[in-house]
C-alpha positions as CSV (number, residue, x, y, z in Angstrom):
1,X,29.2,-85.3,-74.5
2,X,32.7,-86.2,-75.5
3,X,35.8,-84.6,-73.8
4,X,36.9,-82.2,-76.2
5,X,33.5,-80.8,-75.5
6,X,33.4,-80.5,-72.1
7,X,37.1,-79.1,-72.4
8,X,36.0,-76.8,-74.8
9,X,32.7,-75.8,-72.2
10,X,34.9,-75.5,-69.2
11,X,37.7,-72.8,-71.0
12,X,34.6,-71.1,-72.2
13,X,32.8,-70.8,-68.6
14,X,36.4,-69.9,-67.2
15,X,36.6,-66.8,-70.5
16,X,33.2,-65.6,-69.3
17,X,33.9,-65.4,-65.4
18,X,37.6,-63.5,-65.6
19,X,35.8,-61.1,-68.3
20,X,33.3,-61.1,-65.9
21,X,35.7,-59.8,-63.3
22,X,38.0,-57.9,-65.3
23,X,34.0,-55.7,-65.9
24,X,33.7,-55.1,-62.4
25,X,37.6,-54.4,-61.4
26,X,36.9,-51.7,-64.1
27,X,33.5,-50.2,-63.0
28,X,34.8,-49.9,-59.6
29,X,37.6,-48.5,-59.9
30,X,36.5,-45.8,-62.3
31,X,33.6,-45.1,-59.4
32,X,36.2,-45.0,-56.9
33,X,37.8,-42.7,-58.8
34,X,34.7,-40.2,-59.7
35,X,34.0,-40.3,-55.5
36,X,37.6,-38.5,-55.2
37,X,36.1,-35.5,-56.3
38,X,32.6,-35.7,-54.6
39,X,32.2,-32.3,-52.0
40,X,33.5,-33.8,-48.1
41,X,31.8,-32.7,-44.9
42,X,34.1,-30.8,-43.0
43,X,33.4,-28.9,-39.5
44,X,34.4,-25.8,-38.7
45,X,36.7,-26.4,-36.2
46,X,40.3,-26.7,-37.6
47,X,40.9,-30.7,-36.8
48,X,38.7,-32.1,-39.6
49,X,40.0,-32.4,-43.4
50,X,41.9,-34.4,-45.8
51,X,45.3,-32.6,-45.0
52,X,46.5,-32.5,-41.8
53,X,49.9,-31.0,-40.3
54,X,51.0,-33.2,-38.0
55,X,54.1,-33.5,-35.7
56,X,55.5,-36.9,-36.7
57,X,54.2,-39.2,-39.8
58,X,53.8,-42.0,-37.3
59,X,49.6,-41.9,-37.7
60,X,49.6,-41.4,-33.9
61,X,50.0,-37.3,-33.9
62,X,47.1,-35.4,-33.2
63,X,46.2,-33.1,-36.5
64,X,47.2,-29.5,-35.7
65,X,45.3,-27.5,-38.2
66,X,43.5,-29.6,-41.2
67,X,41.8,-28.1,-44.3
68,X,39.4,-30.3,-46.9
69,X,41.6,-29.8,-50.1
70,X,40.0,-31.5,-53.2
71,X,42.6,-32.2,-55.7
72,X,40.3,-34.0,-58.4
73,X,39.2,-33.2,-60.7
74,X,40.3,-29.9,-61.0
75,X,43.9,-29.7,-60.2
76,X,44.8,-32.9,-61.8
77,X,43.6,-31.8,-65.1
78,X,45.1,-28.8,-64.7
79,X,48.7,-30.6,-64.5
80,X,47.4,-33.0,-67.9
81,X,45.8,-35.9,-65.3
82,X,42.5,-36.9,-66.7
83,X,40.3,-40.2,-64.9
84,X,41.7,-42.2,-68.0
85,X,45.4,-41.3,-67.4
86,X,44.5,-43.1,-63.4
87,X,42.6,-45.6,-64.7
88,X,45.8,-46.5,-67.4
89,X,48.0,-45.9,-64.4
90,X,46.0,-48.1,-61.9
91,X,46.0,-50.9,-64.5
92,X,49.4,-51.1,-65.3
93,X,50.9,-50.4,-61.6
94,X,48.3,-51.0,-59.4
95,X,46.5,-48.5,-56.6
96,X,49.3,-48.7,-54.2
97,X,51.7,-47.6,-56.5
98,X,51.4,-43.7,-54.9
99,X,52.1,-42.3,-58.4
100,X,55.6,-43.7,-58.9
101,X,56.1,-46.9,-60.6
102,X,59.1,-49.3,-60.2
103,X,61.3,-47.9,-62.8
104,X,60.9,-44.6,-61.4
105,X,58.6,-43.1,-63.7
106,X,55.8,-40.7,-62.1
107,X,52.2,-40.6,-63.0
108,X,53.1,-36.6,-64.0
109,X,56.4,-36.1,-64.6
110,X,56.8,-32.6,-64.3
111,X,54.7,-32.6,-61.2
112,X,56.8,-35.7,-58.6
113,X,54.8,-34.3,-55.4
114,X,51.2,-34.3,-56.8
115,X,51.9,-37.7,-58.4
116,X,52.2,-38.6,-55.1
117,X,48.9,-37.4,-53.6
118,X,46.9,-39.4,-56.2
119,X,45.5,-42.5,-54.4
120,X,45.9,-40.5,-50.2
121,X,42.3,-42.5,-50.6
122,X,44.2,-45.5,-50.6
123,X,47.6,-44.6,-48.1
124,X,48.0,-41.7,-46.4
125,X,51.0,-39.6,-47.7
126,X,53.1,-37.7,-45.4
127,X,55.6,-34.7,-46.4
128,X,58.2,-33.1,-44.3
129,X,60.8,-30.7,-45.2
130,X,62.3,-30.7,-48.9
131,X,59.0,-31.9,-50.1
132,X,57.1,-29.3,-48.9
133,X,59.1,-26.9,-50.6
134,X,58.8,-28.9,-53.9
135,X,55.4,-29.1,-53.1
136,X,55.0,-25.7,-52.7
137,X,56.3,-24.8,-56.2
138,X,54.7,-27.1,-57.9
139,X,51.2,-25.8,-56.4
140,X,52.5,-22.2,-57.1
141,X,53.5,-23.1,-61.2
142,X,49.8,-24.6,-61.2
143,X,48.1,-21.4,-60.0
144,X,49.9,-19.2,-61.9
145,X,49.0,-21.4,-65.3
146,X,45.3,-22.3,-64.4
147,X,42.1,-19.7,-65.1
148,X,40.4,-22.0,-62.8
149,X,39.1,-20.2,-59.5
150,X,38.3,-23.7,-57.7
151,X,41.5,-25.0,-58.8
152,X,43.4,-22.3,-57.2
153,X,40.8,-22.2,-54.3
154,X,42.3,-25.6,-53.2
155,X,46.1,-25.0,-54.1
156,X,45.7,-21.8,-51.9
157,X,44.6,-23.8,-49.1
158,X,47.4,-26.7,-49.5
159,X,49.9,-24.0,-50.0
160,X,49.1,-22.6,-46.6
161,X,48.8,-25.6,-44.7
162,X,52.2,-26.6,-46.4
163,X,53.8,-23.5,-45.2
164,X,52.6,-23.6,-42.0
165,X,54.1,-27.0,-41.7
166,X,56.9,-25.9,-43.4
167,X,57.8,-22.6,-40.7
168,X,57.1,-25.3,-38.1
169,X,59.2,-28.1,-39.3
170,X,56.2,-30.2,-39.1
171,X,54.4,-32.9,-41.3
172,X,51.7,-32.6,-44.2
173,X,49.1,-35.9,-44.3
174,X,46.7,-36.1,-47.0
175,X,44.3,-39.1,-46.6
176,X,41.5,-39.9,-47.4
């Protein structure tokens, strides 16, 4: 074999493998994705869900009330998120982005909070004070524009634990 062949052979075999992994960064992320909106166990005692209220956002406070609040698919496509707007997103600015790139721009521009709450999977978020009350209007303009009774199932339950939080100048964390 001469040596434009094995050249040739070797930025062939090196095409195939990052196609190769560029296939599988793409498969899982659109599976992690489509888990996001797969039914949690909770129990019934008020300590186990996604969102918390918290005292401080340190990740040391004990959760004072917690609620499972699914946020996907439902309430996402009800602000104009679909799984391709995240996948676009995740490719262009990555899954710790927390829906806000580094020009400024948010994953749903009329919704900042929620934009936020995207990838809790990923980082926790934690709100206190002037984003709860943004968040707070935000969940109220969805519910008021959706017909969807799951959708504004889980907004009612986010916008209680957010007032709550809110009365006691305490700390909303979503994770996970």
């Amino acid at each position: 074999m001469n040596k434009k062949a094995v050249v040739s052979a070797a930025l062939l075999g090196l095409m195939v493998v990052g196609v190769g992994c560029a296939i599988v960064w793409r498969t899982m992320s659109k599976r992690y994705i489509a888990k996001w909106d797969m039914p949690r166990e909770s129990a019934s005692a008020g300590a186990h869900g996604n969102v918390c209220i918290v005292q401080h956002p340190d990740g040391t406070a004990e959760a004072l009330g917690c609620a499972d609040v699914h946020l996907f698919p439902g309430v996402y496509s009800a602000i104009g998120v679909s799984e391709s707007t995240l996948i676009k997103w995740q490719d262009e600015h990555g899954f710790h982005s927390g829906g806000i790139a580094p020009d400024g721009s948010v994953l749903a521009p009329e919704y900042p909070i929620l934009s936020r709450l995207a990838w809790t999977h990923i980082d926790p978020v934690y709100l206190q004070g002037a984003d709860l009350s943004a968040l707070l209007e935000e969940t109220k303009r969805v519910s008021q524009t959706s017909d969807d009774a799951t959708v504004r199932a889980n907004l009612e339950k986010l916008s209680a634990l957010a007032t709550e939080a809110q009365q006691r100048s305490q700390v909303l964390r979503f994770f996970g």
